[in-house]
DOMAR-249950 format. One record per atom (N, C-alpha, C): x, y, z; residue in one letter. Coordinates in pm, whole numbers, padded with zeros to 5 digits, always signed. Atoms other than C-alpha are relative to their C-alpha. Layout:
# residues N
XYZa ...
END
This chain:
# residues 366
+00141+00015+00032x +03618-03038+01943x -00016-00017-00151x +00005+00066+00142x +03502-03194+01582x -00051+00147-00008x +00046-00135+00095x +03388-02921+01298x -00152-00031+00082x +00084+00040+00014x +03054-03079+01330x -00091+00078+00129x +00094-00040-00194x +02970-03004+01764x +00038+00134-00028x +00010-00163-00029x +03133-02660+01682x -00114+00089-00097x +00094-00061+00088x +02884-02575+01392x -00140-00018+00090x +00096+00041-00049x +02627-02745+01587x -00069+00148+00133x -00014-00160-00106x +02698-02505+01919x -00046+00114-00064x -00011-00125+00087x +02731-02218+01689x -00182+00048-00050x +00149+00033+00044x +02377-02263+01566x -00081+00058+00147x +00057-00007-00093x +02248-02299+01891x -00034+00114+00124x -00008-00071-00086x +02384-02052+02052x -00040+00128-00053x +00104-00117+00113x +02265-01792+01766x -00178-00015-00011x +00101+00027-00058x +01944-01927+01856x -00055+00057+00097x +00070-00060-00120x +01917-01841+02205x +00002+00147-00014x +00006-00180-00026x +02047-01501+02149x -00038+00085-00051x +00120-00079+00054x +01787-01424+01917x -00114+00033+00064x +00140-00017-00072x +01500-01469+02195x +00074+00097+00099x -00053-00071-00175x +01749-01261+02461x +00079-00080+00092x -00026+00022-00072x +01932-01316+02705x -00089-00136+00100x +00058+00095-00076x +01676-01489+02952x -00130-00083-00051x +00100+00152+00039x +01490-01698+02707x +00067-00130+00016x -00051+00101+00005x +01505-02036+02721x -00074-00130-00117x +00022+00083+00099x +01499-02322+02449x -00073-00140+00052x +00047+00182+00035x +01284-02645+02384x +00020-00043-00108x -00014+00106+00101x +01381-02935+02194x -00175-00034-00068x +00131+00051+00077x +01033-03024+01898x +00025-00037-00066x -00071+00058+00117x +01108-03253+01646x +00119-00037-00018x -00158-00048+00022x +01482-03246+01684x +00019+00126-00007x -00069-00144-00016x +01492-02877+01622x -00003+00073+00124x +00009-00100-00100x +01532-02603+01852x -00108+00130+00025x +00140-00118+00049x +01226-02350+01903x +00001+00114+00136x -00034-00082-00119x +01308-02034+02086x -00138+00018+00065x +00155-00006-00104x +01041-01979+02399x +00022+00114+00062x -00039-00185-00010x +01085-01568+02449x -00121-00001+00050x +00088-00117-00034x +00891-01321+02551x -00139-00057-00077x +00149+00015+00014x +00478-01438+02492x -00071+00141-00034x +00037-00149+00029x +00355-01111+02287x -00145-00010-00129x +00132+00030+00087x -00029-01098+02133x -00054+00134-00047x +00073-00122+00036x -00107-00861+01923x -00149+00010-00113x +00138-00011+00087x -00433-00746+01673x +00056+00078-00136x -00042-00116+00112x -00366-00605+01308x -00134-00002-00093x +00146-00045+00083x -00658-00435+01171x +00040+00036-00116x -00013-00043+00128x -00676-00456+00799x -00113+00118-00035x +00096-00058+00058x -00823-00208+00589x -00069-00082-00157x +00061+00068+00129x -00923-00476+00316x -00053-00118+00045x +00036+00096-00041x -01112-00748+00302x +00070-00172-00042x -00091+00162-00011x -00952-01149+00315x -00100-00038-00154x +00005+00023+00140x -01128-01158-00017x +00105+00006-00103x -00143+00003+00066x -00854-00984-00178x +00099-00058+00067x -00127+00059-00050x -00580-01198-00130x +00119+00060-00035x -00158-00084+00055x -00317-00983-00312x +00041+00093+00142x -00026-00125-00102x -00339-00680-00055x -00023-00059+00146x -00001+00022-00158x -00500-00856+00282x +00088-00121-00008x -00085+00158-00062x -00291-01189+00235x +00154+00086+00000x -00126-00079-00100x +00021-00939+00327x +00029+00012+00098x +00074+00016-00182x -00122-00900+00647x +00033-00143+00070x +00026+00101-00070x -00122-01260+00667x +00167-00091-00040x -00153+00056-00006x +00228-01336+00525x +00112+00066+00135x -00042-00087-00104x +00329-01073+00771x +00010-00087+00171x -00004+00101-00094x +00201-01279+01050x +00066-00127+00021x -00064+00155+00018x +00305-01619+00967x +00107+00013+00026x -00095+00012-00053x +00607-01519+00941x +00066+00054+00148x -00020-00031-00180x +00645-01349+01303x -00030-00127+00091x -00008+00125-00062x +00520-01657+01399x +00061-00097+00038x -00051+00062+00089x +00743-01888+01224x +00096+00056+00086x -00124-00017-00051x +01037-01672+01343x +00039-00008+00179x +00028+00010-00172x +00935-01645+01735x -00054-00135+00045x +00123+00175-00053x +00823-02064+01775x -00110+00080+00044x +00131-00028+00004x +00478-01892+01792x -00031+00073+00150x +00016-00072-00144x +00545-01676+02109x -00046+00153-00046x +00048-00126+00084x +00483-01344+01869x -00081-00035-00076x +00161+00024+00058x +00141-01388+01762x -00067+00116-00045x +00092-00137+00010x -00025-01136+01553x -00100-00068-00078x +00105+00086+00115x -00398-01233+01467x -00044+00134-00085x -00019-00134+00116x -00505-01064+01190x -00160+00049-00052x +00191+00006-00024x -00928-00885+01137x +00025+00093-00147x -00003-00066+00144x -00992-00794+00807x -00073+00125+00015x +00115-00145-00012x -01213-00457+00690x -00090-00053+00048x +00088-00003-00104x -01511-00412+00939x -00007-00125+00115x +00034+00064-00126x -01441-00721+01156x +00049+00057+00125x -00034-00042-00104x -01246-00533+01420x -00039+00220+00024x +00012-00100+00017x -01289-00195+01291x -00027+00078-00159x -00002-00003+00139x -01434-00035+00973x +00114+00051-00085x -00124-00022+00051x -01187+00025+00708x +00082+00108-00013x -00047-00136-00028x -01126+00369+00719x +00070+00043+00112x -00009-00044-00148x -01074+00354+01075x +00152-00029+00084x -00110+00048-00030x -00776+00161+01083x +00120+00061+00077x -00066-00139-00099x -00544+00483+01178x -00013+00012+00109x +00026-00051-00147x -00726+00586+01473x +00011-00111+00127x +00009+00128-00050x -00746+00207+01596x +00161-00015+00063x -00186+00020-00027x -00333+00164+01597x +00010+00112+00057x -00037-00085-00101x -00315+00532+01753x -00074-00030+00110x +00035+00042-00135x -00533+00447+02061x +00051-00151+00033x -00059+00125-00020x -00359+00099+02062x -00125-00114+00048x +00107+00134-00011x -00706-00089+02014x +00079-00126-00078x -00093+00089+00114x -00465-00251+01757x +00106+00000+00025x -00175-00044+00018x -00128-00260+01776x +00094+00024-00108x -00082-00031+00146x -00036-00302+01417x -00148+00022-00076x +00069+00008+00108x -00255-00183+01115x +00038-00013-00159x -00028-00003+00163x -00268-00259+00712x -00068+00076-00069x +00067-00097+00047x -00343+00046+00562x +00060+00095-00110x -00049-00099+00097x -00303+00352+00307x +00032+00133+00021x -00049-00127-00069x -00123+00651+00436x -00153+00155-00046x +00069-00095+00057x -00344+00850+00165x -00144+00030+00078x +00114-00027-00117x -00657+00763+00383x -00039+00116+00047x +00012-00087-00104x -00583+01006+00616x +00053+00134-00017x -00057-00138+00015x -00467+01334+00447x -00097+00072+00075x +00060-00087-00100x -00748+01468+00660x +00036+00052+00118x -00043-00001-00125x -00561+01438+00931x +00147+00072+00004x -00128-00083+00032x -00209+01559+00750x +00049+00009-00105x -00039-00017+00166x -00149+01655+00361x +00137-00090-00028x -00105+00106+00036x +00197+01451+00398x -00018-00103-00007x +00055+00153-00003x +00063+01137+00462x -00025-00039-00135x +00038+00056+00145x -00037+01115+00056x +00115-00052-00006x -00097+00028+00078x +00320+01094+00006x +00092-00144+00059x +00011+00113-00009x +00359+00775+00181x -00024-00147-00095x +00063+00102+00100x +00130+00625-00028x +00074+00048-00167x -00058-00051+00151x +00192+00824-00371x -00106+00135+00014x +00081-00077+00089x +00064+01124-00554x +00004+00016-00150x +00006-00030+00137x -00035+01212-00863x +00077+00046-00059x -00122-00003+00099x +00204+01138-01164x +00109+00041+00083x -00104+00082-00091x +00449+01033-00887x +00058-00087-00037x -00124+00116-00049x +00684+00803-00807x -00079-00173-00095x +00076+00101+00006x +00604+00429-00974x +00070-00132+00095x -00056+00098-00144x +00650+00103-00759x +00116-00010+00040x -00167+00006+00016x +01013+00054-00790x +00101+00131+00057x -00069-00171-00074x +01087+00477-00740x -00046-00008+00116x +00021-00059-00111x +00857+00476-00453x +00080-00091+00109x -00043+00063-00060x +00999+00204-00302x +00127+00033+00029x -00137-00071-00035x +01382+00341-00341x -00019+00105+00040x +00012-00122-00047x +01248+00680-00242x +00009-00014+00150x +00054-00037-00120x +01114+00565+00079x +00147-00121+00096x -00111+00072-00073x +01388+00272+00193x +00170+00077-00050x -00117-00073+00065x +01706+00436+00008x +00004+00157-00002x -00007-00171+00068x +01614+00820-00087x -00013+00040+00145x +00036-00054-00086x +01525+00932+00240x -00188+00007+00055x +00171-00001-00013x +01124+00901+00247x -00016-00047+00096x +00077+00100-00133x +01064+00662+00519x +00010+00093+00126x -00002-00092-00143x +01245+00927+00781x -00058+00069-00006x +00141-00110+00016x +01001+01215+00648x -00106-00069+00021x +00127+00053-00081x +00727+00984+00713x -00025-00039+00102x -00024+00014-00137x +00838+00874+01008x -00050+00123+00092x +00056-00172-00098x +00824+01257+01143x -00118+00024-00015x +00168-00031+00001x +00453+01258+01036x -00097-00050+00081x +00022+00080-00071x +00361+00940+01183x +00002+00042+00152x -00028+00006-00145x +00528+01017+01508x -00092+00066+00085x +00125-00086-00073x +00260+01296+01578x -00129-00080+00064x +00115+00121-00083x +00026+01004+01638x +00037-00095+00046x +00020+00095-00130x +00177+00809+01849x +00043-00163-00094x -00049+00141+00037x +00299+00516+01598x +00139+00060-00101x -00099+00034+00125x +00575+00410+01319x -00049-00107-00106x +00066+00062+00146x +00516+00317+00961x +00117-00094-00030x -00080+00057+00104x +00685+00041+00751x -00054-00048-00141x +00038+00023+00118x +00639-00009+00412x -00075-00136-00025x +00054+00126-00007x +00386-00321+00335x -00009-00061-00122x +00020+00005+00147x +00375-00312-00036x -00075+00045-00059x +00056-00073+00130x +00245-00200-00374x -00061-00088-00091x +00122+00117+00157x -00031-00303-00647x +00100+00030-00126x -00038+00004+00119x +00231-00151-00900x -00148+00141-00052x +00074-00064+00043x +00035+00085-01167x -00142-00018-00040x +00114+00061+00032x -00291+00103-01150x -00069+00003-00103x +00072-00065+00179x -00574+00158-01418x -00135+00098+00027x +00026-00106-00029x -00770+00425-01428x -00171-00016+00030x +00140+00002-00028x -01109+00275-01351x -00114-00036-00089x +00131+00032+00067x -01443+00163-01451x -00100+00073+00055x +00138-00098+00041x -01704+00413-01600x -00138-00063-00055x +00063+00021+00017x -02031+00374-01646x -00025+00034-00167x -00002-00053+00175x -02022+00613-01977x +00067+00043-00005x -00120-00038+00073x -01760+00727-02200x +00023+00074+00100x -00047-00154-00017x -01550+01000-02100x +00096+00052-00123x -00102-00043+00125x -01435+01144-02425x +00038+00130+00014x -00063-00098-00008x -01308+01486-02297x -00015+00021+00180x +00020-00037-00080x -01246+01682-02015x -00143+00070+00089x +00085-00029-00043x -01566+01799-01961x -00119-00090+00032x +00043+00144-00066x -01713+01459-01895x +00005+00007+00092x +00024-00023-00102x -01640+01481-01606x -00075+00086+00123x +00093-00132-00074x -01830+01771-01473x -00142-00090+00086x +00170+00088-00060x -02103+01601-01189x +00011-00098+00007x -00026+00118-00043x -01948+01276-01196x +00035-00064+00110x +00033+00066-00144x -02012+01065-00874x +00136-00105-00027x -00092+00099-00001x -01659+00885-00835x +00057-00020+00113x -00068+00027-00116x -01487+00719-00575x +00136-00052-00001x -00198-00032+00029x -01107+00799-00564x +00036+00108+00085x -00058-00041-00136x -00921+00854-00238x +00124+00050-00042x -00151-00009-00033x -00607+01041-00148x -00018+00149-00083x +00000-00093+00129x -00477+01338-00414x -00059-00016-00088x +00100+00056+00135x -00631+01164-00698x -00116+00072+00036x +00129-00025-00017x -00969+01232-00534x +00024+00194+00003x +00037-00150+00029x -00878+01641-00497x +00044+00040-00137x -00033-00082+00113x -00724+01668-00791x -00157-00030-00107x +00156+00015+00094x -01091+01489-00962x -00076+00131+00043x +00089-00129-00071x -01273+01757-00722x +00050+00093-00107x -00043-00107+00029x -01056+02011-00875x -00060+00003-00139x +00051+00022+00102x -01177+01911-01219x -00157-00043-00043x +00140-00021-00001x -01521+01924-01107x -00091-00154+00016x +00050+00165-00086x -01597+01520-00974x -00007+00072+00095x +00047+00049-00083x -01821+01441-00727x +00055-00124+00044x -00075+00105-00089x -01569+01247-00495x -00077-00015+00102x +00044+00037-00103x -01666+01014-00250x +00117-00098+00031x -00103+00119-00068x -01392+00747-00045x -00135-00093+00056x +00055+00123-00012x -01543+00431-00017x +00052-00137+00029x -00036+00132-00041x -01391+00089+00161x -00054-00098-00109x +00042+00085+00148x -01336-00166-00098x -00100-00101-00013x +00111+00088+00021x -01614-00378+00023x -00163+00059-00032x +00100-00074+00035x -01868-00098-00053x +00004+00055-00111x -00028-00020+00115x -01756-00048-00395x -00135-00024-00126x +00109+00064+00150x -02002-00276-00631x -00123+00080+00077x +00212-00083+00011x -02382-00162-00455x +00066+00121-00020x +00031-00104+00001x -02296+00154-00469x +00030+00013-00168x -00018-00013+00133x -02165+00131-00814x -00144-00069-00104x +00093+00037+00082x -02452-00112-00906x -00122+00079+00021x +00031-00109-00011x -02681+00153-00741x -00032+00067-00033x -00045-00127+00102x -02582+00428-00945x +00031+00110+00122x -00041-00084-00106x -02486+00585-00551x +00139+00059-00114x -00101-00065+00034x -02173+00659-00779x +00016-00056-00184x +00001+00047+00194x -02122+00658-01168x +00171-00062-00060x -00149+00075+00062x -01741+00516-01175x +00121-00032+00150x -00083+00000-00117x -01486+00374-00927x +00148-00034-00070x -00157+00049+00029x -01117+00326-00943x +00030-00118+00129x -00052+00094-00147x -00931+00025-00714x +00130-00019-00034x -00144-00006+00008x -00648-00118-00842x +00033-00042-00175x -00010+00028+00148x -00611-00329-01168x -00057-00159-00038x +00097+00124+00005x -00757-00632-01315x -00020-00131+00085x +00068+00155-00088x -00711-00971-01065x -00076+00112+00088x +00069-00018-00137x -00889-00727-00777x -00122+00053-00072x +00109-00043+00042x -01076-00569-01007x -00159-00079-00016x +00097+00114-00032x -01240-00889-01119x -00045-00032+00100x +00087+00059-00099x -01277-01030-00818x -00113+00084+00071x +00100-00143-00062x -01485-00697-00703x -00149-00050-00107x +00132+00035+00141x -01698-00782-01077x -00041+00108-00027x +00020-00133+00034x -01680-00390-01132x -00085+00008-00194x +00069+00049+00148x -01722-00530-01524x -00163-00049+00002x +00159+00005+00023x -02079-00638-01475x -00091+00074+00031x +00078-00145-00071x -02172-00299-01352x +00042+00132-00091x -00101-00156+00049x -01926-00035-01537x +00082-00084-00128x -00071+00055+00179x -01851-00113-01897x +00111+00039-00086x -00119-00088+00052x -01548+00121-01967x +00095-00025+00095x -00141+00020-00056x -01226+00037-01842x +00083+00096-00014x -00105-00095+00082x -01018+00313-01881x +00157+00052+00095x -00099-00041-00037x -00640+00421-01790x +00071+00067-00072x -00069+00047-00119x -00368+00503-01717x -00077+00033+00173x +00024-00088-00131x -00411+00546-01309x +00120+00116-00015x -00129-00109-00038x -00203+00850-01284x +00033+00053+00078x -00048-00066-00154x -00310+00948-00955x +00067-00113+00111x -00069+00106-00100x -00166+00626-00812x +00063-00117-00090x -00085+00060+00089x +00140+00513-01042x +00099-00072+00062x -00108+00137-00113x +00327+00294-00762x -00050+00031+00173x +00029-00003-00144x +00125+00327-00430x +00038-00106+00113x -00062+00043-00121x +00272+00213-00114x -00105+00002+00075x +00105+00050-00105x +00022+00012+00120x +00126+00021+00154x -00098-00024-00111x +00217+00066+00520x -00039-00093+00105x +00045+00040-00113x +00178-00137+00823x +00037+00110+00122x +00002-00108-00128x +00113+00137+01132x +00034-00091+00111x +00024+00089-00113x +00213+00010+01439x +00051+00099+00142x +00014-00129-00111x +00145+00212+01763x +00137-00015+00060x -00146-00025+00022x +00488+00348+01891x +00004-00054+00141x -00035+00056-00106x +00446+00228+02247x -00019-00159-00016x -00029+00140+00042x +00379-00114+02137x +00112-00080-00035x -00170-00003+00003x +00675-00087+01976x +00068+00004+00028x -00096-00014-00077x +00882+00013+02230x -00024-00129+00094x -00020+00134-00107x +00791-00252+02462x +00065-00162-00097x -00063+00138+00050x +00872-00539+02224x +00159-00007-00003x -00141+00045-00012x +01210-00715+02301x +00075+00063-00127x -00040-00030+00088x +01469-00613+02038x +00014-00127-00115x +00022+00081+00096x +01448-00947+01859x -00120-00005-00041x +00114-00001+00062x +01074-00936+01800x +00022+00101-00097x -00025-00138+00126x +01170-00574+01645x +00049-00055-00115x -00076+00063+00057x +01389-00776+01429x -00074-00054-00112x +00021+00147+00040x +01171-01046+01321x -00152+00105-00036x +00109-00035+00015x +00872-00793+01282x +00034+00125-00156x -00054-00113+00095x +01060-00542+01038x +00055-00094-00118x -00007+00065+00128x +01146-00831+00819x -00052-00081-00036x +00135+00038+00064x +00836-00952+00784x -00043+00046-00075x +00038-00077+00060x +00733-00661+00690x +00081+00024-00190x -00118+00025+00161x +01011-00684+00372x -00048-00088-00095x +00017+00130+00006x +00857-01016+00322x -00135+00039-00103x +00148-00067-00001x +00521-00866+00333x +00002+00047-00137x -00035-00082+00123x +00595-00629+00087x -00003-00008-00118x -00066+00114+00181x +00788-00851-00206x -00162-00100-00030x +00164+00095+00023x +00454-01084-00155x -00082+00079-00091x +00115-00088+00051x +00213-00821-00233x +00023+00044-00136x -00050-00013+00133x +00409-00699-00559x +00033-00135-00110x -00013+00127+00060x +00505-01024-00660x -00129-00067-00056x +00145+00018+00060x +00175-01138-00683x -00129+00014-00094x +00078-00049+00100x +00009-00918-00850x +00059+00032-00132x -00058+00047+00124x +00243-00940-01129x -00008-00122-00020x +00044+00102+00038x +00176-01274-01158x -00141-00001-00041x +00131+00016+00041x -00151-01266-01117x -00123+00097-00140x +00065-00034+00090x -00274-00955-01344x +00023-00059-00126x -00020+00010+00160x -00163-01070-01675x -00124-00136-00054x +00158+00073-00019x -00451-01385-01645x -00117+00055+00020x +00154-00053-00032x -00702-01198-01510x -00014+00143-00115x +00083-00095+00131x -00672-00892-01828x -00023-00091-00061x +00033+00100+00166x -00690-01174-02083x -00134-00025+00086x +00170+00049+00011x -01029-01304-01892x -00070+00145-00014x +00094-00124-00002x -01143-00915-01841x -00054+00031-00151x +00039+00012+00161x -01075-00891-02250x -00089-00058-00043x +00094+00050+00090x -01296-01136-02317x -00188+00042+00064x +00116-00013-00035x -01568-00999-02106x -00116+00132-00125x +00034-00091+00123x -01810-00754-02236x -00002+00173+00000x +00006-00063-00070x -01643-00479-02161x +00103+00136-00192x -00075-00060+00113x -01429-00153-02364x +00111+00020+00082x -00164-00075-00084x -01060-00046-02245x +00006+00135-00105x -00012-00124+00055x -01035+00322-02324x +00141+00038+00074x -00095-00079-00116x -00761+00530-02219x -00076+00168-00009x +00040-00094-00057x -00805+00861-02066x +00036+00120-00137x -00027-00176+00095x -00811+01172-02333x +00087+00123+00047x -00089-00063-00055x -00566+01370-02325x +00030+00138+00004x -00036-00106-00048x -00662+01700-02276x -00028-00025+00182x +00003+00031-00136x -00813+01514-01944x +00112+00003+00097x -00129+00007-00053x -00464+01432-01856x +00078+00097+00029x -00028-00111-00061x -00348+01725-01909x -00010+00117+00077x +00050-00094-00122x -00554+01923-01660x +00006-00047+00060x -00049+00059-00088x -00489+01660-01462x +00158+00023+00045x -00128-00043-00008x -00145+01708-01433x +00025+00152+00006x +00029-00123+00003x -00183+02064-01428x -00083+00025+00145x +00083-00021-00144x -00422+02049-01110x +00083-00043+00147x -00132+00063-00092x -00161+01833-00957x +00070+00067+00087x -00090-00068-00042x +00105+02032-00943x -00039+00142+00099x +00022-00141-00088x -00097+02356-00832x -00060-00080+00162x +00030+00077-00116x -00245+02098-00535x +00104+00005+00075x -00096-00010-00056x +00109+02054-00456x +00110+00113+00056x -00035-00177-00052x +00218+02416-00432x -00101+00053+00102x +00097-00064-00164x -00124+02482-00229x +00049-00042+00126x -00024+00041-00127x -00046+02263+00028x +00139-00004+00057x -00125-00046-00034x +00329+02331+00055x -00008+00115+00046x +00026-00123-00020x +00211+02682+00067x -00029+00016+00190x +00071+00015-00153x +00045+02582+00426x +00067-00048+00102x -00038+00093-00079x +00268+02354+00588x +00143-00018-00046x -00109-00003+00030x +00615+02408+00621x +00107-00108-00004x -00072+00140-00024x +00695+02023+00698x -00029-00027-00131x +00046+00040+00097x +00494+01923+00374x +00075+00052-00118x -00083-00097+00106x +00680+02172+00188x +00164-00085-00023x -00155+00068-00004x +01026+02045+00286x +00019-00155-00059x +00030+00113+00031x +00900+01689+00249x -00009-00019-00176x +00014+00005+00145x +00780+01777-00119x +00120+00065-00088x -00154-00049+00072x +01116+01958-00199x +00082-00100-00048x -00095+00095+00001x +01325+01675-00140x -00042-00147-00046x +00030+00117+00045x +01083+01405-00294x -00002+00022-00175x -00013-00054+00116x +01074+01637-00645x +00168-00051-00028x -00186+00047+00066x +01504+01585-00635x -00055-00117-00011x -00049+00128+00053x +01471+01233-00610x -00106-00032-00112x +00077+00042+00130x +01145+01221-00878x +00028+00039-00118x -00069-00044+00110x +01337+01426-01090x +00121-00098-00069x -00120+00080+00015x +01656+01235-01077x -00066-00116-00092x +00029+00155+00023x +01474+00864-01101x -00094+00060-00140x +00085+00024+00159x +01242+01001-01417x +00090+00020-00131x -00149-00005+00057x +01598+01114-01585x +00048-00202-00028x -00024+00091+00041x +01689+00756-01579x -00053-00060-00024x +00123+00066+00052x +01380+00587-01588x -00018+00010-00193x +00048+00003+00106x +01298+00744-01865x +00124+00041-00133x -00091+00056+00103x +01625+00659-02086x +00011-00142+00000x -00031+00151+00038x +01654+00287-02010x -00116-00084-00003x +00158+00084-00034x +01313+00170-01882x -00076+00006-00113x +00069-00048+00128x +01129+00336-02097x +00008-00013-00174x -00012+00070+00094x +01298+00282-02401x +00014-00128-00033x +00046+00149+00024x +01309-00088-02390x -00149-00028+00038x +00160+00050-00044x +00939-00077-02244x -00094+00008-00136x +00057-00045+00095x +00809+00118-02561x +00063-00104-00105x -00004+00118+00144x +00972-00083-02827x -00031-00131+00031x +00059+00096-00074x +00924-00393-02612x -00144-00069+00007x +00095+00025-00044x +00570-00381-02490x -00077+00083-00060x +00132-00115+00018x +00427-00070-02683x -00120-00093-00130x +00136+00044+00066x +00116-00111-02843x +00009+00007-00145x 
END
């Protein structure tokens, strides 16, 4: 047999035995397009198809399941409030109104104090740590065990990277600025503001501006300047100020209910878990491209960039940590979970902060 029919075969036959055993192939175009298992699912975002950084994940996510299954794995995709409002996303993928969701673990600490650490906590992990924490360090199987209580499995969907610390209406030149301030900042961030005497509220990112233009709330945080802009937080809230500290590399997850999961063939599993990879690199990728355009237009708006004062910071960081001892205090999974995410934040800020750091500061410092 020539090289040529055996490469050819070879191909082909790695083909079929990606759809299974008893799929069978059609010829389209000349190529080959496996015809498997017919599987339709729903993935409820928690953002809206405005932002394209965070919901077009969702939608690289799909495509490619598509793409990899000749279009027999179909996931359509409903942004915030078309299938379910944004908050809701969780409960949607555990009753399997959804099968997959795009969401923020932090959401739902109501439901289980570990879940922040999915996403991030305060003066945590940044994109790069959380990301080796949770695929490499061990993180993903501790979240896994959290998850499982409801009935799904998480995979990582991607990160905005570091955020910024928000747009205020008026200064905040000390810690006591804050006292009575109406802000909307989810997850730890939001108890550790409580703890420092904010008026927290969680708010879905499409309810952000009225309430901000409003005055329902006197400052919001989201992510960093392309989403920011596109929100137009600047023509409402004139202070820019950072760092984010309560969300210094947050991890967005796709939920996907666990019996759903189990029924899909083992090549959809396949082809759905490295999407999700796909997913991921998109969402980060992006928004490194894209912020560095959108601060230069924010600069020229008419706006101030402050950073945060730093006795602020430091009761921030200070509230943190006792947050993180309370709720270890309670929950002997959370505890174990936060033991073993301190080694590896310890470790990674040890090196971080000899190589990163010193080329970042002489590099990029101000």
């Amino acid at each position: 047999m020539k090289r040529r029919k055996l490469i050819s075969g070879g191909l082909l036959g790695a083909a079929a035995m990606a759809t299974g055993c008893g799929s069978k192939s059609r010829a389209t175009g000349g190529s080959m397009v496996a015809t498997g298992k017919v599987v339709r699912w729903r993935l409820a975002s928690s953002f809206p198809s405005s932002l394209d950084t965070i919901y077009g994940a969702a939608e690289v996510l799909a495509d490619r399941v598509r793409e990899m299954s000749g279009g027999n794995f179909d996931i359509r995709v409903f942004e915030a409030g078309e299938l379910v409002p944004a908050l809701q996303v969780m409960d949607t993928v555990q009753t399997g109104a959804a099968q997959i969701g795009q969401t923020g673990g932090y959401y739902y600490t109501g439901k289980d104090a570990a879940l922040a650490f999915d996403t991030c906590v305060p003066f945590g992990l940044n994109a790069r740590q959380q990301t080796a924490w949770l695929l490499e360090g061990g993180g993903l199987k501790l979240m896994r065990d959290v998850y499982a209580d409801f009935g799904m499995i998480n995979f990582p969907g991607g990160n905005t990277g570091a955020q910024m610390g928000g747009w205020f209406k008026n200064k905040v030149e000390s810690l006591a600025d804050l006292k009575g301030l109406k802000m909307r900042i989810p997850g730890q961030g939001g108890k550790v503001m409580d703890a420092l005497g904010v008026n927290v509220q969680v708010l879905a990112g499409g309810d952000i501006y009225p309430a901000l233009e409003r005055g329902a709330i006197d400052a919001t945080e989201w992510v960093g300047p392309y989403d920011d802009e596109k929100l137009g937080f600047y023509k409402v809230a004139k202070n820019y100020y950072y760092p984010g500290w309560w969300e210094p590399g947050p991890n967005l997850s796709f939920l996907v209910n666990q019996k759903a999961w189990d029924e899909l063939p083992a090549d959809y599993k396949a082809m759905l878990e490295a999407a999700t990879r796909e997913a991921a690199t998109a969402m980060m990728t992006r928004y490194d491209a894209k912020n560095p355009a959108a601060w230069k237009r924010l600069l020229k708006q008419d706006i101030t960039v402050r950073k945060f004062p730093e006795d602020l910071l430091s009761a921030a960081r200070a509230a943190a940590e006792e947050l993180l001892e309370t709720e270890a205090a309670a929950d002997a999974r959370y505890a174990k979970i936060l033991a073993e995410w301190r080694v590896f934040r310890d470790d990674s800020f040890d090196w971080f902060g000899a190589a990163e750091l010193a080329y970042a500061n002489f590099a990029m410092g101000e």
